[in-house]
Biopython code that builds the backbone (N, CA, C, O; Angstrom):
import numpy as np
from Bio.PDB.StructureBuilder import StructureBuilder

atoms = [
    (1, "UNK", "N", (148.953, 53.519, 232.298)),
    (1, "UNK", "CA", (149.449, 52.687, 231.234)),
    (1, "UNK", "C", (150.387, 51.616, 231.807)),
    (1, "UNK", "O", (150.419, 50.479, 231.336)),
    (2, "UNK", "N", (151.150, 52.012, 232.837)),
    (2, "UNK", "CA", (152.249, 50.945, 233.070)),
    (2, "UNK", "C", (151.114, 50.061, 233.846)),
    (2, "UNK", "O", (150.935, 48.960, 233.327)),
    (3, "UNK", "N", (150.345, 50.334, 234.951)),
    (3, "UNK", "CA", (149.697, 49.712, 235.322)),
    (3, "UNK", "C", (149.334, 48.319, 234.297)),
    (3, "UNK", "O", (149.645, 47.170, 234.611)),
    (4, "UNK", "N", (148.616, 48.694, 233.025)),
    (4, "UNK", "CA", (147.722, 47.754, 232.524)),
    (4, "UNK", "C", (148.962, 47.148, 231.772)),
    (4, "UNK", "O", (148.711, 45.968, 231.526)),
    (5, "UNK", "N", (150.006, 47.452, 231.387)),
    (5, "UNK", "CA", (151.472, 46.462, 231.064)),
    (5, "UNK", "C", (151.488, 45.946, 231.917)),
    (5, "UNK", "O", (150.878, 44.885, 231.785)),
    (6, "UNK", "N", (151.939, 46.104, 232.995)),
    (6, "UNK", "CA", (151.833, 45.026, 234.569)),
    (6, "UNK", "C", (151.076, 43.737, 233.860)),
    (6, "UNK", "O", (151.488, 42.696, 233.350)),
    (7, "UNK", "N", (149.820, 44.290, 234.067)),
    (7, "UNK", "CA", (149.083, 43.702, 234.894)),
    (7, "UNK", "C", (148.872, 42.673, 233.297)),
    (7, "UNK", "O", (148.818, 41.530, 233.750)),
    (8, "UNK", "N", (148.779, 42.596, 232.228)),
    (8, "UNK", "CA", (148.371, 42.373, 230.507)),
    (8, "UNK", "C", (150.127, 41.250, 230.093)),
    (8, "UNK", "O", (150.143, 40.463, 229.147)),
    (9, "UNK", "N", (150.980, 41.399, 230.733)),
    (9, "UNK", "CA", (152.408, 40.865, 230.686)),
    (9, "UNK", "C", (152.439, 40.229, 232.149)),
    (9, "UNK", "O", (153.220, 39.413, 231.660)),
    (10, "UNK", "N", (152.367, 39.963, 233.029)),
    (10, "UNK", "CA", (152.305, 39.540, 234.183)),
    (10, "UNK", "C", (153.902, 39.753, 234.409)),
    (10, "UNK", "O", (154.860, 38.988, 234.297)),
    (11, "UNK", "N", (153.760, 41.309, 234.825)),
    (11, "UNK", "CA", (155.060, 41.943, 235.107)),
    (11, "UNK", "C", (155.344, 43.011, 236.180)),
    (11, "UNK", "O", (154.661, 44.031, 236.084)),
    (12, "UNK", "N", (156.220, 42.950, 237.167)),
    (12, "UNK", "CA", (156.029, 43.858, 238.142)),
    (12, "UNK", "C", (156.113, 45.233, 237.395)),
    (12, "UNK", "O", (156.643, 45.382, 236.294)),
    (13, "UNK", "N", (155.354, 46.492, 238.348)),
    (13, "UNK", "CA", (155.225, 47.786, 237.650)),
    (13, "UNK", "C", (156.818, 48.507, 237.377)),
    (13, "UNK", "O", (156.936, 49.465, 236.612)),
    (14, "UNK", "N", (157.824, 47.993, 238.002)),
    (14, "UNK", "CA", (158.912, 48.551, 237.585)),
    (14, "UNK", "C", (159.307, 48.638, 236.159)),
    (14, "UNK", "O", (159.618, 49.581, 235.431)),
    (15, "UNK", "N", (159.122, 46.505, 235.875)),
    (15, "UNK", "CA", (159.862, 46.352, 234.451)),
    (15, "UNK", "C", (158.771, 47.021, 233.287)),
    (15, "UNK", "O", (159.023, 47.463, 232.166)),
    (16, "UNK", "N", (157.755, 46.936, 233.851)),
    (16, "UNK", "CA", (157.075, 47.687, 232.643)),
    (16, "UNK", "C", (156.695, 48.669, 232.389)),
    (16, "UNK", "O", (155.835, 48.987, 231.568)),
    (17, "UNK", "N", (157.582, 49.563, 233.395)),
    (17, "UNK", "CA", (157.822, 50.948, 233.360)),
    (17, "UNK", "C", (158.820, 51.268, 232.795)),
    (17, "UNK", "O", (158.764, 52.403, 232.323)),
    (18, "UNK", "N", (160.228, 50.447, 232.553)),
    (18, "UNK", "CA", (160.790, 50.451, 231.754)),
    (18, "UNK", "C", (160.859, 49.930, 230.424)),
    (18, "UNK", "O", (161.652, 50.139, 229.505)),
    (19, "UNK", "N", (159.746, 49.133, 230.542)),
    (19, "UNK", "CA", (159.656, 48.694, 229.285)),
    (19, "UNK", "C", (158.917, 49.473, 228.527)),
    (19, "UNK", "O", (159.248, 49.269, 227.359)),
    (20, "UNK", "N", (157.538, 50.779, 228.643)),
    (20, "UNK", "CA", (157.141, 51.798, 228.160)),
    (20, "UNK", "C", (158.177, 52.505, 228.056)),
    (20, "UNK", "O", (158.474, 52.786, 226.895)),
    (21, "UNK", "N", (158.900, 52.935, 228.926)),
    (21, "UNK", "CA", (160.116, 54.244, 228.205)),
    (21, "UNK", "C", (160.909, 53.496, 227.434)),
    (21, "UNK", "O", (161.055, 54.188, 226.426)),
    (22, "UNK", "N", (161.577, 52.399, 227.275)),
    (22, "UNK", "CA", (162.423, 51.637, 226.126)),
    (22, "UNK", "C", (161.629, 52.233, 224.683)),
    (22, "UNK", "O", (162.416, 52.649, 223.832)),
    (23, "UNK", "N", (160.085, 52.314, 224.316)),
    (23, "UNK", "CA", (159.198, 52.100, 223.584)),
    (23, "UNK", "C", (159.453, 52.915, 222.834)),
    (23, "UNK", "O", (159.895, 52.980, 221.687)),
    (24, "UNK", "N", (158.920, 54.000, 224.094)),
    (24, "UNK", "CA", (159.106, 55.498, 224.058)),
    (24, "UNK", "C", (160.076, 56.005, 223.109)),
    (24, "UNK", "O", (159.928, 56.636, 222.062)),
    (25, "UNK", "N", (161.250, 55.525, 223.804)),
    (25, "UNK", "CA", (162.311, 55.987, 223.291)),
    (25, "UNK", "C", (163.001, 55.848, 222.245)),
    (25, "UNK", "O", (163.732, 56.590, 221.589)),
    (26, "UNK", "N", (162.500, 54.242, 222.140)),
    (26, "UNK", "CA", (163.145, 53.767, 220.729)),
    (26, "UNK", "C", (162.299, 54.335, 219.426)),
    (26, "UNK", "O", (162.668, 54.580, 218.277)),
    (27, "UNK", "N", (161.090, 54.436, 220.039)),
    (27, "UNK", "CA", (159.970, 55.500, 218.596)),
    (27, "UNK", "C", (160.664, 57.344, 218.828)),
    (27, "UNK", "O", (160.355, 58.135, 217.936)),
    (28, "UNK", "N", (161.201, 57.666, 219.545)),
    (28, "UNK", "CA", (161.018, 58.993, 219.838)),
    (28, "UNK", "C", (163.028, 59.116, 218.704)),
    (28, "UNK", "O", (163.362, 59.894, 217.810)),
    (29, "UNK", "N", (163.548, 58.351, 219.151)),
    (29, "UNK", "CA", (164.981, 58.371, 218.290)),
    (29, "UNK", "C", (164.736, 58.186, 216.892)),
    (29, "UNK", "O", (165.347, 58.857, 216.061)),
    (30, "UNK", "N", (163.693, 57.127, 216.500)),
    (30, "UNK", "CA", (163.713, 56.888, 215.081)),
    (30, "UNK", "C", (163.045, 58.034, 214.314)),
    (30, "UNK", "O", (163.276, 58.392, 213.159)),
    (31, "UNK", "N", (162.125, 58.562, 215.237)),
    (31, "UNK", "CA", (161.902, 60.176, 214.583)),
    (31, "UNK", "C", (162.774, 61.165, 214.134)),
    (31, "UNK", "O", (162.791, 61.910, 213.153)),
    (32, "UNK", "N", (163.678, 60.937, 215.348)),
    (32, "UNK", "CA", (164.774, 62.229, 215.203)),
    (32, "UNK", "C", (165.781, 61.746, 213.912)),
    (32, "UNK", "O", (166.516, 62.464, 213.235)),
    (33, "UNK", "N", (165.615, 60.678, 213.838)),
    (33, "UNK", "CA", (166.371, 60.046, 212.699)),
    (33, "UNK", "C", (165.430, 60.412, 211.074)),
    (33, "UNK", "O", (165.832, 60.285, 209.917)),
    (34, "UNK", "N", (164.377, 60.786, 211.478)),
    (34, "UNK", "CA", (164.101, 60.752, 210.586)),
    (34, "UNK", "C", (162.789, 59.577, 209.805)),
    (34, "UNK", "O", (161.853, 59.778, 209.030)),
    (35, "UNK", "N", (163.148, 58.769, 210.255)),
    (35, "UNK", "CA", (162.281, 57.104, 210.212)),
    (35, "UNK", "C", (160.940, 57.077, 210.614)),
    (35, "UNK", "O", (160.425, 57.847, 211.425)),
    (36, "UNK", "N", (160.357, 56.095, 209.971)),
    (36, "UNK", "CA", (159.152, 56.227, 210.295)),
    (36, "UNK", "C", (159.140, 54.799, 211.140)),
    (36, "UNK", "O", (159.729, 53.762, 210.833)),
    (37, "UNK", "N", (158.380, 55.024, 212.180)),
    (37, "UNK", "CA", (157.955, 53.806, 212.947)),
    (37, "UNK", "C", (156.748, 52.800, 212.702)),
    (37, "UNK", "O", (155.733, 53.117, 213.322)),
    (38, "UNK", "N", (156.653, 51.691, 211.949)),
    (38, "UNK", "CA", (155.543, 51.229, 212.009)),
    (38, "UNK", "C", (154.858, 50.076, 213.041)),
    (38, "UNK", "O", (155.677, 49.226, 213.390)),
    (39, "UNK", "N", (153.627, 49.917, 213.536)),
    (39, "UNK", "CA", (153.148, 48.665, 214.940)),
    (39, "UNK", "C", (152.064, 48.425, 213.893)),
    (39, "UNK", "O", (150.980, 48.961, 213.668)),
    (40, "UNK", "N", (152.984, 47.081, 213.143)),
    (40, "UNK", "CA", (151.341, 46.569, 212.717)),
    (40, "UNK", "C", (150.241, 45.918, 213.260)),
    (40, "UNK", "O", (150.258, 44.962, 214.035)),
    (41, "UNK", "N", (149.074, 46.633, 212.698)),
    (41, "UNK", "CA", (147.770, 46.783, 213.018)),
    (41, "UNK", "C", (147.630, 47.756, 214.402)),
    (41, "UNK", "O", (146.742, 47.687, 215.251)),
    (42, "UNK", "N", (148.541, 48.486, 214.370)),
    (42, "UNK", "CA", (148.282, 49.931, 215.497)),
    (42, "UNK", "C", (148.380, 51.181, 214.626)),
    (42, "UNK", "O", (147.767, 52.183, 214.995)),
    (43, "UNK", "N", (148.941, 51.204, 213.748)),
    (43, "UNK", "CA", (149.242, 52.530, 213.173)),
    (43, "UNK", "C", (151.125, 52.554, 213.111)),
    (43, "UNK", "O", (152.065, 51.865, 213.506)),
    (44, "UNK", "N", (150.848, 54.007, 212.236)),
    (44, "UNK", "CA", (151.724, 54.377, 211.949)),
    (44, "UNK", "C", (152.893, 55.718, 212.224)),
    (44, "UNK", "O", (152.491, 56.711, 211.618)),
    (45, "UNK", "N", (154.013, 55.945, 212.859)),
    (45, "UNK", "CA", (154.378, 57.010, 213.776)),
    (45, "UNK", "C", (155.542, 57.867, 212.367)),
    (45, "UNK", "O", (155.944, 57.165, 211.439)),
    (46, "UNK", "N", (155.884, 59.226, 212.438)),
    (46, "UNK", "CA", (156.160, 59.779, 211.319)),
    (46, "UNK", "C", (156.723, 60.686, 211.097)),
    (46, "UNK", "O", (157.018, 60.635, 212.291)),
    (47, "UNK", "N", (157.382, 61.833, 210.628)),
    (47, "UNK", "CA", (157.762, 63.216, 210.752)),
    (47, "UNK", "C", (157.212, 63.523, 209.489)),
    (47, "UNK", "O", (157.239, 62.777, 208.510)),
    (48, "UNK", "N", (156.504, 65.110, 209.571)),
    (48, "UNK", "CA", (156.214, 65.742, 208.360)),
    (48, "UNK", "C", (156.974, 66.936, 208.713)),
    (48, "UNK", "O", (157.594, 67.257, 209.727)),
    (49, "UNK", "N", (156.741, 67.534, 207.534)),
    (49, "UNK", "CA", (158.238, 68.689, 207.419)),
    (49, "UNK", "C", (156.774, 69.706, 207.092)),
    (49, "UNK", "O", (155.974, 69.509, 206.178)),
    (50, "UNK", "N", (156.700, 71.105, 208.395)),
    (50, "UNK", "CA", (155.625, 72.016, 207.856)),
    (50, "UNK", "C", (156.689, 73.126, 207.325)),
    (50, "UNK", "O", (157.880, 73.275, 207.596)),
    (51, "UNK", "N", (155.722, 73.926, 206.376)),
    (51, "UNK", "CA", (156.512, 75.014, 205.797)),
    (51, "UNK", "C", (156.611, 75.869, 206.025)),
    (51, "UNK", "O", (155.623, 76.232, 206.662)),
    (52, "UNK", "N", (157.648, 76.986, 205.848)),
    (52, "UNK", "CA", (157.740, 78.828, 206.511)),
    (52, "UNK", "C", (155.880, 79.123, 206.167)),
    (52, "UNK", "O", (155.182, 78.611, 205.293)),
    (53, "UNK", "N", (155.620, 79.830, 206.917)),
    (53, "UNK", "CA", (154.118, 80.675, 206.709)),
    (53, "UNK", "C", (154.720, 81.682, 207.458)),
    (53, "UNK", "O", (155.729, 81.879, 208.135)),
    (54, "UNK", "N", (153.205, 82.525, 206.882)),
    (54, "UNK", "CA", (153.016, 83.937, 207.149)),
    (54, "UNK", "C", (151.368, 83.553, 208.192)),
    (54, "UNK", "O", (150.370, 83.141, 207.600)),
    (55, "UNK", "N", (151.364, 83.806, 209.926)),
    (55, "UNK", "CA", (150.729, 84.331, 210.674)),
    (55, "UNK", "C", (150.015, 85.374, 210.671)),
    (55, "UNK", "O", (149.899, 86.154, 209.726)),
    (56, "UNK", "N", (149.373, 85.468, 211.970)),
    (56, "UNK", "CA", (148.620, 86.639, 212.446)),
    (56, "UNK", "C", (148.905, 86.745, 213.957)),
    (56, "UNK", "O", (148.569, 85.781, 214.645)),
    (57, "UNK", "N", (149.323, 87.507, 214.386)),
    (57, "UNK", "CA", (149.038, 87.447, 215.910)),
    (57, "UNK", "C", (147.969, 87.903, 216.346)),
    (57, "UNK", "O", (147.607, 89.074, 216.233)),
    (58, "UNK", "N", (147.244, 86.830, 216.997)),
    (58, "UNK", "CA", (145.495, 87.122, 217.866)),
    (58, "UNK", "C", (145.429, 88.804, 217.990)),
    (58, "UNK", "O", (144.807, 89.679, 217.386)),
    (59, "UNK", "N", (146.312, 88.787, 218.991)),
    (59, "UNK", "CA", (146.145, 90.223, 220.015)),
    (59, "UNK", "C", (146.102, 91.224, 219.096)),
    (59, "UNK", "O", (145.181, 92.040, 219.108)),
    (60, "UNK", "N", (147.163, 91.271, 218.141)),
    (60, "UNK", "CA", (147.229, 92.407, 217.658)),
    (60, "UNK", "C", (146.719, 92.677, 216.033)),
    (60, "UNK", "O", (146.333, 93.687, 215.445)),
    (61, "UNK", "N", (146.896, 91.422, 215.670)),
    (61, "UNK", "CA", (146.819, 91.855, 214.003)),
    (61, "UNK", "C", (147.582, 91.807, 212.981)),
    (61, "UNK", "O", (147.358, 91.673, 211.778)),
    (62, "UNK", "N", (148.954, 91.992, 213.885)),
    (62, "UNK", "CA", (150.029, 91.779, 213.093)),
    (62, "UNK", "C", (150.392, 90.768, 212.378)),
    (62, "UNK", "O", (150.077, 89.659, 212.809)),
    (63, "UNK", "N", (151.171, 90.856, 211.055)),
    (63, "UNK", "CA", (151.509, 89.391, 210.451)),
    (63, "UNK", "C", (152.691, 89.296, 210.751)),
    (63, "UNK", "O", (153.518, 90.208, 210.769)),
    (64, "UNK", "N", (152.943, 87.507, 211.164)),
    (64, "UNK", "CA", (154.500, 87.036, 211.660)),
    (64, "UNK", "C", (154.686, 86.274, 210.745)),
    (64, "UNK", "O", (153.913, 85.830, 209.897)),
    (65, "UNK", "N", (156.069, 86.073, 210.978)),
    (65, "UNK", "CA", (156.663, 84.833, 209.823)),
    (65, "UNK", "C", (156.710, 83.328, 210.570)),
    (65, "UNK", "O", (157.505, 83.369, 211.509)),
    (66, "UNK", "N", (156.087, 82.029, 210.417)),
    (66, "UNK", "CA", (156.252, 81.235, 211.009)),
    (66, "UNK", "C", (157.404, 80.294, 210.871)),
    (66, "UNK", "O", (157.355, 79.676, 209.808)),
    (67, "UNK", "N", (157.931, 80.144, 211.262)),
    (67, "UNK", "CA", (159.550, 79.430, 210.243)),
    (67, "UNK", "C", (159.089, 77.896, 210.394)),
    (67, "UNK", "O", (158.320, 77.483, 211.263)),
    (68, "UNK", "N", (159.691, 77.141, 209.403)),
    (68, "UNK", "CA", (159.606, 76.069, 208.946)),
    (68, "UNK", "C", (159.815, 75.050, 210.298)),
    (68, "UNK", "O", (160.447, 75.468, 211.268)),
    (69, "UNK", "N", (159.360, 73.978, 210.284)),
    (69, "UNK", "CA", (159.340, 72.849, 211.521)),
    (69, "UNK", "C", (158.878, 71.637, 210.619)),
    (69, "UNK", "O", (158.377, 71.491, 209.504)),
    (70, "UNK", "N", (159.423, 70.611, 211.967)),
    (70, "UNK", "CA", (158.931, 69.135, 211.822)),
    (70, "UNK", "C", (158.072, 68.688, 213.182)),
    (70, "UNK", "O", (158.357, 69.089, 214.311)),
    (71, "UNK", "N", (157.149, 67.934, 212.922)),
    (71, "UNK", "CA", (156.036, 67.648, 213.277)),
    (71, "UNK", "C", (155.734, 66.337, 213.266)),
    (71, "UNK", "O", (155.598, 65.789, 212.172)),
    (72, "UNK", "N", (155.559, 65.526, 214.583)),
    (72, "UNK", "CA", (155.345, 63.759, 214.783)),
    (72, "UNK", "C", (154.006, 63.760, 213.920)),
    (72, "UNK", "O", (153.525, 64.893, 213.911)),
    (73, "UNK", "N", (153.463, 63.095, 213.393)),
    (73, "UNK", "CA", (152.310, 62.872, 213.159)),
    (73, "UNK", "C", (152.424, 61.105, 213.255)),
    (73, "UNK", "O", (153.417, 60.450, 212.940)),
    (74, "UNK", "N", (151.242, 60.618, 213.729)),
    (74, "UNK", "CA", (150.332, 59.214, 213.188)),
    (74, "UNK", "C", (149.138, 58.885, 212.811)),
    (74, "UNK", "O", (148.026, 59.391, 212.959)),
    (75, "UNK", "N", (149.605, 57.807, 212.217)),
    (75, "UNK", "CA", (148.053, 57.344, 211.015)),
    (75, "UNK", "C", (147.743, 56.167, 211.858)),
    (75, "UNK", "O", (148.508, 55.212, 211.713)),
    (76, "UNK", "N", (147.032, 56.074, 212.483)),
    (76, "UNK", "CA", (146.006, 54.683, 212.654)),
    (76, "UNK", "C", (145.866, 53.613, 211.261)),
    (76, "UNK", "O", (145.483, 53.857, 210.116)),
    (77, "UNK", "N", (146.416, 52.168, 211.986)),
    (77, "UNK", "CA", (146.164, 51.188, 211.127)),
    (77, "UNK", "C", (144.515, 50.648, 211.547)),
    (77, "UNK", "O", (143.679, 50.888, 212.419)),
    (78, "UNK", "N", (144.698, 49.529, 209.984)),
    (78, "UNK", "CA", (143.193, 48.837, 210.031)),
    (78, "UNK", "C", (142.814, 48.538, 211.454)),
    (78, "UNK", "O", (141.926, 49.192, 212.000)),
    (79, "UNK", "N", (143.313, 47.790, 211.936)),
    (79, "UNK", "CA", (143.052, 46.767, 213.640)),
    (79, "UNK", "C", (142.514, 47.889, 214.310)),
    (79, "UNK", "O", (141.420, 47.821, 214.869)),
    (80, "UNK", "N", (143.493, 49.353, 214.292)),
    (80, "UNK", "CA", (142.885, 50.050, 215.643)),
    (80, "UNK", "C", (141.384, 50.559, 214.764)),
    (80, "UNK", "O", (140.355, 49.999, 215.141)),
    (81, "UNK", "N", (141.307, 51.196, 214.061)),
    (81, "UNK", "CA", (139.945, 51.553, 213.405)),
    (81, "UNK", "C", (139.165, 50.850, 213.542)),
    (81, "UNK", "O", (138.244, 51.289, 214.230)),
    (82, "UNK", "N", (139.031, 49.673, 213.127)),
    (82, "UNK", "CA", (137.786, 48.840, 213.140)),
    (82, "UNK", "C", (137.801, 48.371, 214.667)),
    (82, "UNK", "O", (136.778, 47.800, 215.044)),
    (83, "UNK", "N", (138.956, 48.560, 215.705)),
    (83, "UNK", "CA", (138.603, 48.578, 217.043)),
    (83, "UNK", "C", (137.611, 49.433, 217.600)),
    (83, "UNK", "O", (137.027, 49.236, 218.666)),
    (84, "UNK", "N", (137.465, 50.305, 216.896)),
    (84, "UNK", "CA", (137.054, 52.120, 218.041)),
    (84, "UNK", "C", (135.727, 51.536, 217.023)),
    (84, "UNK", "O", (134.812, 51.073, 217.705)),
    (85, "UNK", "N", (135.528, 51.497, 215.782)),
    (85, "UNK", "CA", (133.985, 50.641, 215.474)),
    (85, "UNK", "C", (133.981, 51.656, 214.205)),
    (85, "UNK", "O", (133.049, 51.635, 213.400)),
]
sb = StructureBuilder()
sb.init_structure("model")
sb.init_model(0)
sb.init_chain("A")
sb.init_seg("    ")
for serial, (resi, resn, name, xyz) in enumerate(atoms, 1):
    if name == "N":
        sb.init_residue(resn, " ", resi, " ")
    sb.init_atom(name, np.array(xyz, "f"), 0.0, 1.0, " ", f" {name:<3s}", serial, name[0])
structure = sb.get_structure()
């Protein structure tokens, strides 16, 4: 990936190695915040909130309690869809 930033920005592989983790990072904080990130016509970056469940463990059979979590999810915008065809 940094490669094709390089090479797509006419940028040595350093700065656009920092310029992917800046990206990174600045989508990875607005999560923790809570926020949703949007790149229009790339999609859309997100937190969903999953709920306590009740499991199985493979091995045994047993039922576990799964406790509640948050979860990145993204939605693909128009541009990338009608990219992939």
């Amino acid at each position: 990936m940094i490669d094709a930033i390089a090479a797509a920005a006419d940028l040595p592989k350093a700065a656009a190695g920092r310029a992917l983790d800046a990206v990174i990072d600045s989508i990875t904080q607005a999560l923790k915040n809570n926020d949703q990130v949007t790149l229009v016509g790339f999609g859309t970056f997100a937190v969903k909130e999953r709920a306590a469940r009740t499991g199985r463990n493979p091995k045994t059979g047993e039922a576990i309690e799964i406790k509640a979590s948050k979860q990145p999810s993204f939605k693909p915008g128009k541009a990338l869809k009608d990219a992939l065809g």
